[in-house]
C-alpha positions as CSV (number, residue, x, y, z in Angstrom):
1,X,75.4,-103.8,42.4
2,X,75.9,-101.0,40.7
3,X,79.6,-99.0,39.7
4,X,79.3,-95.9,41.1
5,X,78.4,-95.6,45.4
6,X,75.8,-92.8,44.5
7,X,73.6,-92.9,42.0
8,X,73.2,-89.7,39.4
9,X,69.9,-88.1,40.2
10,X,68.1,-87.2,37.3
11,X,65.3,-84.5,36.8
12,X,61.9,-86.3,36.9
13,X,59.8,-85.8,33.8
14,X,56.7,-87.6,35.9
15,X,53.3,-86.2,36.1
16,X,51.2,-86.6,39.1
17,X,50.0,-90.0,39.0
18,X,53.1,-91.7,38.1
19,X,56.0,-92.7,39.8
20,X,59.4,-91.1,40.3
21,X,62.0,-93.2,40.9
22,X,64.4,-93.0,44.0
23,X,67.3,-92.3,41.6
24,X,65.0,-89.0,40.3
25,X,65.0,-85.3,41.9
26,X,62.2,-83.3,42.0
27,X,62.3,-79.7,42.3
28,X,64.3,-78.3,45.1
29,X,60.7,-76.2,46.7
30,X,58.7,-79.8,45.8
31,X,61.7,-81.8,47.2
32,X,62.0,-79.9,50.3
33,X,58.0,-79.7,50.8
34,X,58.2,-83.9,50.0
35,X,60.3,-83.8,53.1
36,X,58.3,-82.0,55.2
37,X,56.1,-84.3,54.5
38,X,57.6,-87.0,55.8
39,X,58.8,-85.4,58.8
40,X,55.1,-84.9,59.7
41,X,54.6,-88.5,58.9
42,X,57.3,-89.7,61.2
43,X,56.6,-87.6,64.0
44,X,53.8,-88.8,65.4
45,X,55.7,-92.7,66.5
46,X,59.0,-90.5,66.6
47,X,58.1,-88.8,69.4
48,X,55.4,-91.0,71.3
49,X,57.6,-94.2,71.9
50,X,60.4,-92.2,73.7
51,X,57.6,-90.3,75.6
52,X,56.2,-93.9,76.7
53,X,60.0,-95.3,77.3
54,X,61.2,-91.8,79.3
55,X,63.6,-90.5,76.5
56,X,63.6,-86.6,75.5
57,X,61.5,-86.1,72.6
58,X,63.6,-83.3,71.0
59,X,66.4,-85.8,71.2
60,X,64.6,-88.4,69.3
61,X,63.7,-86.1,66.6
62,X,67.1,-84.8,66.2
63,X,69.0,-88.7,65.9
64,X,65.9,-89.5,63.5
65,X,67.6,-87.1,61.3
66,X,70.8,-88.3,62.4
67,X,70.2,-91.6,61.2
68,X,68.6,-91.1,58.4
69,X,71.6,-89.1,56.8
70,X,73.6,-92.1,58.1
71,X,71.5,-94.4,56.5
72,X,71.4,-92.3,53.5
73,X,75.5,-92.6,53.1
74,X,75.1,-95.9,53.8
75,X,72.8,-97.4,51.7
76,X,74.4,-95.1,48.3
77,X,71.6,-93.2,48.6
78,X,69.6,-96.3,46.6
79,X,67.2,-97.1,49.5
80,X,64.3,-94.6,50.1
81,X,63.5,-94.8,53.6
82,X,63.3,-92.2,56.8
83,X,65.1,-94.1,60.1
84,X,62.4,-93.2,63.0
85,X,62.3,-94.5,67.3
86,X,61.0,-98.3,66.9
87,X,58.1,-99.3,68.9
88,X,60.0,-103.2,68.9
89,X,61.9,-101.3,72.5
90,X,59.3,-100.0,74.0
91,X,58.5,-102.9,76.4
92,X,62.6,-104.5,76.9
93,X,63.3,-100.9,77.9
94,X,60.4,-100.2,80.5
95,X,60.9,-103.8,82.2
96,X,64.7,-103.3,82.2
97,X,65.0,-100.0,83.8
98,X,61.3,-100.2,85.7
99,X,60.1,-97.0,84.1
100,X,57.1,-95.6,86.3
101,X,56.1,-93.5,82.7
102,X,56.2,-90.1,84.3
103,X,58.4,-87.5,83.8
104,X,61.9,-88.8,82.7
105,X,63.3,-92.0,82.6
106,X,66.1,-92.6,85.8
107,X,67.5,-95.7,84.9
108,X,67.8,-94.7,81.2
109,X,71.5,-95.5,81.3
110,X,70.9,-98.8,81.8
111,X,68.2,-99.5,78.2
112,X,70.8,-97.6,76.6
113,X,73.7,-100.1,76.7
114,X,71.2,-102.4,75.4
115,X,70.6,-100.4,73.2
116,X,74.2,-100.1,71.9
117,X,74.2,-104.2,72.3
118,X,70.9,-104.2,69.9
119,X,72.7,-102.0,67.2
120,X,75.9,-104.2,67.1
121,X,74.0,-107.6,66.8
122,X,72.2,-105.7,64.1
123,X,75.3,-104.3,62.4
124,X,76.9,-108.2,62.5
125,X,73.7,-109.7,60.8
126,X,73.9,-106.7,58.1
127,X,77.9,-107.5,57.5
128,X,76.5,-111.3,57.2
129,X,74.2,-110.3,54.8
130,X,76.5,-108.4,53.0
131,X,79.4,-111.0,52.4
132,X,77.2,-114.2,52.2
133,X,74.1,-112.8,50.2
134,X,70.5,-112.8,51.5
135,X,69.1,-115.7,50.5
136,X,69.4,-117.7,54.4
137,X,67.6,-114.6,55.5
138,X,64.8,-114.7,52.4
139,X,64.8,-118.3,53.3
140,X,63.3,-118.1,56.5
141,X,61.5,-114.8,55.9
142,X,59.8,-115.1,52.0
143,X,57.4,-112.6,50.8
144,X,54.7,-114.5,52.5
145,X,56.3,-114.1,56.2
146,X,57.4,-110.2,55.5
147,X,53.9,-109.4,54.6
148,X,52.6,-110.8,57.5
149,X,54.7,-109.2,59.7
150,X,54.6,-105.4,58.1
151,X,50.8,-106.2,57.8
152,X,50.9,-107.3,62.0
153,X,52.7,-104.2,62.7
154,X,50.1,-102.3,60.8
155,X,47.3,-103.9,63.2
156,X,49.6,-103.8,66.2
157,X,49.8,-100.3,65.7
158,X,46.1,-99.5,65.1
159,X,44.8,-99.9,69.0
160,X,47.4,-96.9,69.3
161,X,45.6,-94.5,66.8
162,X,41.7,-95.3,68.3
163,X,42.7,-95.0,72.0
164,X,44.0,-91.4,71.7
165,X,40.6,-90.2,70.0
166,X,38.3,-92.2,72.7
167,X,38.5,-89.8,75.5
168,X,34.9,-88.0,74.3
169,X,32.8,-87.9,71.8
170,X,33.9,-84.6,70.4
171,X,37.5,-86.4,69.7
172,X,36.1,-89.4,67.8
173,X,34.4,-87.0,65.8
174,X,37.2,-84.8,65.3
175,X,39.2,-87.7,64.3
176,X,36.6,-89.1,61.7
177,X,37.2,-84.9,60.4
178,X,40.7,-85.5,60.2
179,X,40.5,-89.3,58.2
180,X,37.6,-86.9,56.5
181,X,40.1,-84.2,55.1
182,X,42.9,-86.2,54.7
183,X,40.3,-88.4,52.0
184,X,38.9,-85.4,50.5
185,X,43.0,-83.9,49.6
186,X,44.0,-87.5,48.5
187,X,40.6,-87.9,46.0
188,X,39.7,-84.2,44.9
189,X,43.2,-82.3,44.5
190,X,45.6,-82.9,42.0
191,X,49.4,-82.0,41.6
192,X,51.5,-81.3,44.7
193,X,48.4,-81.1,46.9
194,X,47.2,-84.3,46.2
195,X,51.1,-85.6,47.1
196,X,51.1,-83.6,50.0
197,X,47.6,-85.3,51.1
198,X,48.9,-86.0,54.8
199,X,50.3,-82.6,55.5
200,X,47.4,-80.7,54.2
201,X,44.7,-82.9,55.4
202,X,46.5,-82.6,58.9
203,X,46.3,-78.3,58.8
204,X,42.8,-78.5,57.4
205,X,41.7,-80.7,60.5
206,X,44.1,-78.7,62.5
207,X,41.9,-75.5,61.4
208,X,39.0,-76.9,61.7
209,X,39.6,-78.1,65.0
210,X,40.4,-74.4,66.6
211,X,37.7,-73.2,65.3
212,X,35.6,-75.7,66.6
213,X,36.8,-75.3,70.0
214,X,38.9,-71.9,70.2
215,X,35.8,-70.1,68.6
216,X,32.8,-71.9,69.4
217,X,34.0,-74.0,72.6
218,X,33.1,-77.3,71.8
219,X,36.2,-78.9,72.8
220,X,39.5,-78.3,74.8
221,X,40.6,-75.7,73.2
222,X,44.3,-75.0,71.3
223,X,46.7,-73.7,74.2
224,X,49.6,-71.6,72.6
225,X,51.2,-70.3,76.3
226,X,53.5,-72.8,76.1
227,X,54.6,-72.0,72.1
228,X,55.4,-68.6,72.9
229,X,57.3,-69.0,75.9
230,X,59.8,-71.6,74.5
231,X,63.1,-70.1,73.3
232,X,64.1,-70.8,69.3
233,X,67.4,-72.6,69.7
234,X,68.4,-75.1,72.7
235,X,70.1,-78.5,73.1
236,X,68.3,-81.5,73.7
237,X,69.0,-83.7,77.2
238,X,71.8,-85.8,76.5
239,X,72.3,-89.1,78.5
240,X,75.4,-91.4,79.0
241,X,74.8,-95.4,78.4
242,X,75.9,-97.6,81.1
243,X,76.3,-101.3,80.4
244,X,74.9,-104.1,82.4
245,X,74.8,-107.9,81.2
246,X,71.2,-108.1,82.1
247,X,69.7,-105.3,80.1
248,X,72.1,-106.0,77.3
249,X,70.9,-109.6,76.5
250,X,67.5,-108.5,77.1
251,X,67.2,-106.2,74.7
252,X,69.9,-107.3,71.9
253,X,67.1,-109.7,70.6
254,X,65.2,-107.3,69.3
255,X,67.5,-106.8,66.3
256,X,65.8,-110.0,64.7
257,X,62.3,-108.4,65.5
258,X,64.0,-105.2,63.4
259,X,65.4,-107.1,60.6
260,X,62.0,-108.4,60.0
261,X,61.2,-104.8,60.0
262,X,63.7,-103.5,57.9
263,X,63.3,-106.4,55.3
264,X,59.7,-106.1,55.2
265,X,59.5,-102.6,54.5
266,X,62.5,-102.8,51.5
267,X,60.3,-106.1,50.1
268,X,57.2,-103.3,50.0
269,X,59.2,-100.4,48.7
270,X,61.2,-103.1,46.1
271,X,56.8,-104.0,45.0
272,X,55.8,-100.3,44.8
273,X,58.8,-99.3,42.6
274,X,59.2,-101.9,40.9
275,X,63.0,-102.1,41.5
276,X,64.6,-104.8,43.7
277,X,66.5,-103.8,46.1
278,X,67.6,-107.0,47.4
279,X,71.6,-106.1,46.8
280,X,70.8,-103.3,49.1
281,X,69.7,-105.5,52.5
282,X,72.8,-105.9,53.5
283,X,74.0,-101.9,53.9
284,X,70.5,-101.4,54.9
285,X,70.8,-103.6,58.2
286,X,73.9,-101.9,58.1
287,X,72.8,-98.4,58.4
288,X,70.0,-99.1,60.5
289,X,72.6,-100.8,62.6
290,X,75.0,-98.0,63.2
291,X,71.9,-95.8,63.9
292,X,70.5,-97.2,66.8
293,X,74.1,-97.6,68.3
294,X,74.9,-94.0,67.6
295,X,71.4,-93.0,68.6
296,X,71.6,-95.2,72.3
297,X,75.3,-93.6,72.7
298,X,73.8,-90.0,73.3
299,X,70.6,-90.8,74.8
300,X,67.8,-91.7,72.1
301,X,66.0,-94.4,70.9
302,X,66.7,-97.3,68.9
303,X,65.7,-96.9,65.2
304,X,64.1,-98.9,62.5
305,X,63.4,-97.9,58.8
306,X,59.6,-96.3,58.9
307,X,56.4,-98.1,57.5
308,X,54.8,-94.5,58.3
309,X,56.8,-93.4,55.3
310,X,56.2,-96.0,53.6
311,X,52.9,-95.5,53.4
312,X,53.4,-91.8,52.6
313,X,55.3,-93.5,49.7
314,X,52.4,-95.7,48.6
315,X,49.9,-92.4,48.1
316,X,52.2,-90.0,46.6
317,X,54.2,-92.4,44.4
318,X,57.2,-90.4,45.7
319,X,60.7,-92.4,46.4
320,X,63.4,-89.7,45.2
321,X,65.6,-90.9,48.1
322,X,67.0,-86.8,48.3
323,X,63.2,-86.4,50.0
324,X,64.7,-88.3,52.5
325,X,67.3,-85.9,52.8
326,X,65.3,-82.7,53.3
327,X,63.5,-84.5,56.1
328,X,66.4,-85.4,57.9
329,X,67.8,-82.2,57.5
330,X,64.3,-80.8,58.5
331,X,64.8,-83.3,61.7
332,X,68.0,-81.7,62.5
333,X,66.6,-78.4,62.9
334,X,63.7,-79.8,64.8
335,X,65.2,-81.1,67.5
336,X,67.3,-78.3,68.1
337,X,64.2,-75.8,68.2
338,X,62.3,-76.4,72.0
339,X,60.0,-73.9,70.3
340,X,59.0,-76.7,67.7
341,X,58.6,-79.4,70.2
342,X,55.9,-76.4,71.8
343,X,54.7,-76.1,68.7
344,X,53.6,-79.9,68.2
345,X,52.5,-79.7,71.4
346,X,49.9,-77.6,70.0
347,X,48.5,-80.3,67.5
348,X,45.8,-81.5,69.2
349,X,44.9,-85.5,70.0
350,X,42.3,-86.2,68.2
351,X,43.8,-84.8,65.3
352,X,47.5,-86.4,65.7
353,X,44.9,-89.9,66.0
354,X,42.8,-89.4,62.9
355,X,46.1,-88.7,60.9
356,X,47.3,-91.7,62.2
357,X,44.2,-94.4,61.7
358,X,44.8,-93.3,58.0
359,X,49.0,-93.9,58.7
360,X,48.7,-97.0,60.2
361,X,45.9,-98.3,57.9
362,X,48.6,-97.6,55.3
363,X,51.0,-99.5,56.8
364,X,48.7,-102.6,56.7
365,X,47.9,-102.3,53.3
366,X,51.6,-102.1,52.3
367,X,52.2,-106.3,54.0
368,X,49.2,-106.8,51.5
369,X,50.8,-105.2,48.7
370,X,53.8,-107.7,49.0
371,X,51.5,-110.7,49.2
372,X,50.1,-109.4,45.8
373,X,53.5,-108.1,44.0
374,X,55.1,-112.1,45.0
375,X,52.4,-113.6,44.0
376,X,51.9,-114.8,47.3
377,X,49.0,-118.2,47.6
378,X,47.2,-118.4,50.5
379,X,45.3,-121.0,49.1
380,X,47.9,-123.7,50.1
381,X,47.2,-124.4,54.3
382,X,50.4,-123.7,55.4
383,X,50.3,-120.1,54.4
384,X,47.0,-119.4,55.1
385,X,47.8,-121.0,59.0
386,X,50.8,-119.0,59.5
387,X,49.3,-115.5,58.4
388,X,46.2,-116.3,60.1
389,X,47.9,-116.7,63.1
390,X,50.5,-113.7,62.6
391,X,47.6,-111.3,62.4
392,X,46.0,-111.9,65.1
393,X,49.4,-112.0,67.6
394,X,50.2,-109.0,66.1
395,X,46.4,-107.0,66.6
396,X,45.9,-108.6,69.6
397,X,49.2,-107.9,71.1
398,X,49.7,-111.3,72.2
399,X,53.1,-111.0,74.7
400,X,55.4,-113.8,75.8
401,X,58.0,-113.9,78.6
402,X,60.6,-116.1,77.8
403,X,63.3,-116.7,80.4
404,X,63.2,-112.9,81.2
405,X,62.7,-111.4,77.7
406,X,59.3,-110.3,77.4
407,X,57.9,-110.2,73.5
408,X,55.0,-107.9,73.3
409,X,53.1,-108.2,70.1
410,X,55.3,-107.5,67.5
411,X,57.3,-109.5,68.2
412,X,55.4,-112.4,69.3
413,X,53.7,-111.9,65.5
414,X,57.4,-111.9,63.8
415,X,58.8,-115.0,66.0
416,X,55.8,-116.7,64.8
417,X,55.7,-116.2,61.5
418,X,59.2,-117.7,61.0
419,X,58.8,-120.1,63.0
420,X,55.5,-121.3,61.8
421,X,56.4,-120.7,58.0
422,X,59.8,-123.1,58.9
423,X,57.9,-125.8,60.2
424,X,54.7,-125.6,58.4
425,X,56.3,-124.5,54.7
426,X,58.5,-128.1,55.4
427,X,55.4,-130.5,55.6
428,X,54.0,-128.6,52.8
429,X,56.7,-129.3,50.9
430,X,57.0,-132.8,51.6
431,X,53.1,-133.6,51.5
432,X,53.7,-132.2,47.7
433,X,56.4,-133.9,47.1
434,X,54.6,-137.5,48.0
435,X,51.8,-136.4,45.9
436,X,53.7,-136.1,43.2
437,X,56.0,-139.4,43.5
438,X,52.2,-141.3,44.1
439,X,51.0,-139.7,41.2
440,X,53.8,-141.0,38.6
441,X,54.0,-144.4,40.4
């Protein structure tokens, strides 16, 4: 652990295709473009999971930011990660308050004092993990389980991206533009472009796409009534928690579907870095914690650390945690601005979707990455049963009610993998050892 809380930025001397550090600053006009960045990056499962759960959008945005700066303080400022609305609520919430998915939610009040229960049990684990170490919790999540389960989310996520560009055939297309552009920034450009490869994919596609339909009516084309009516500057829709024994127990379990999260995606920054971050876990749960408590006590979502950044990380080679600053700063602005939340509105589908195939394929990639920074052998039967079997709960989003709870995929897939890497990594383990004591007698 180191002296100081903070570490002391320094100026990055690294050229395009290397890394900089989360302990180096770029430029103020790169660092505050980085940001933006990632604000793009988050917004997409930022805003859609309160949409599908009844929350105010605006109000989501602005306690990203929130918790992101809270995080930040948190963590020293050593962890580079953006906190975003986790999709591990989405289901607890709408079978608690019996969300109808129009308009907004009525019996919000309710999945909020869950909420706040969620945030605590994940504050405790943190403060255990903090005073005792992590190796109980790397003991029953290793690199091989934590791969699995960022990978499963990855997959999860992916039926997500290709529904919202199957409506016609002019949106698949427009989608396979956007994965098009996005490609063409990430392999042809060098410099800041080729960092900023999502943001300026995204507003090439975005051009394209008006002039597509706007000019040449091929498609639905942009509407910007809505943009230019919204006023600059409003509040958000603020909502009080209410607590109910019921909803609180039903949706406090999903802070073990979020430490799986959480630890996955610091295991997959720790393997793109280079650095470990393991005497960060603790303040991270911490953080994250804290967040969804203060989030749930106004009237937003629960939050997790974002693989969407992650992946954002993994192509730009970016981790400067003060990136992370400028978007939750970025955030804050956002979600006071009804004109912006217009202004999205304007994005168009098939767009938003092709952006996020190439997201959530990132995501994916990054459970990978762990498997092949550990070492990770999926030769050995056990392994190669449990991930197997992760996967396919996770694409398939395999659900389970148990005594009330319902796990949808996610966490199905994460409940699974521990479980099944407990009692499978055991008789692996004790087959070996046999071998071995039959092989010296």
């Amino acid at each position: 652990m180191a002296s100081s809380w903070f570490p002391q930025w320094s100026k990055t001397r690294a050229g395009s295709a290397e890394i900089v550090a989360p302990d180096e600053a770029l430029p103020a006009g790169q660092t505050l473009v980085m940001g933006l960045q990632h604000a793009v990056a988050m917004f997409g499962a930022t805003v859609l999971m309160p949409l599908l759960m009844g929350l105010d959008a605006n109000l989501a945005i602005l306690m990203s930011g929130v918790g992101t700066l809270l995080f930040f303080v948190i963590t020293g400022g050593r962890v580079p990660s953006y906190l975003g609305s986790s999709a591990a609520f989405v289901g607890v919430v709408i079978a608690v308050t019996g969300y109808s998915g129009q308009g907004m939610n009525a019996n919000l009040g309710v999945a909020l004092g869950g909420i706040i229960a969620c945030g605590a049990l994940y504050t405790l684990i943190g403060v255990i993990v903090m005073k005792s170490g992590t190796r109980w919790i790397e003991s029953l999540m290793p690199p091989v389980v934590t791969g699995a389960v960022v990978m499963a989310i990855g997959l999860n996520l992916a039926p997500i991206a290709v529904r919202s560009v199957s409506a016609s055939a002019f949106d698949s297309w427009m989608a396979v533009m956007t994965v098009l552009c996005i490609g063409a920034v990430a392999v042809f450009t060098r410099g800041m472009v080729q960092r900023l490869l999502i943001l300026v994919g995204l507003i090439v596609a975005w051009g394209l796409y008006a002039l597509l339909t706007n000019g040449f009516g091929l498609g639905k084309p942009v509407d910007f009534s809505l943009l230019s009516a919204a006023p600059w500057l409003g509040l958000p829709q603020f909502t009080a928690p209410s607590f109910s024994s019921h909803a609180m127990f039903s949706i406090a379990p999903v802070a073990i579907i979020l430490v799986a999260e959480n630890l996955g995606h610091l295991k997959a920054v720790a393997g793109m870095t280079g650095r470990s971050l393991d005497p960060y876990i603790g303040r991270a749960f911490v953080g994250d914690g804290l967040a969804t408590m203060l989030s749930g006590g106004v009237g937003g979502s629960g939050v997790t650390t974002y693989a969407e950044n992650i992946g954002v990380m993994a192509v730009t080679r970016v981790y400067s945690t003060l990136v992370f600053v400028a978007a939750a700063l970025i955030a804050l602005l956002l979600g006071f601005s009804p004109k912006f939340g217009a202004l999205i509105h304007t994005i168009p589908g098939p767009v938003i979707g092709g952006a996020s195939i190439v997201v959530f394929g990132l995501i994916a990639v990054a459970g990978a990455r762990i498997w092949i920074q550990n070492q990770v052998d999926l030769s050995q039967n056990g392994n190669l049963i449990m991930v197997a079997v992760t996967l396919v709960l996770g694409a398939g989003d395999f659900a389970l009610n148990i005594g009330g709870f319902t796990f949808g995929g996610i966490g199905t897939a994460t409940f699974g993998a521990i479980l099944l890497n407990a009692l499978l990594s055991r008789k692996g383990a004790a087959a070996r050892a046999d071998s071995v004591i039959r092989q010296q007698s």
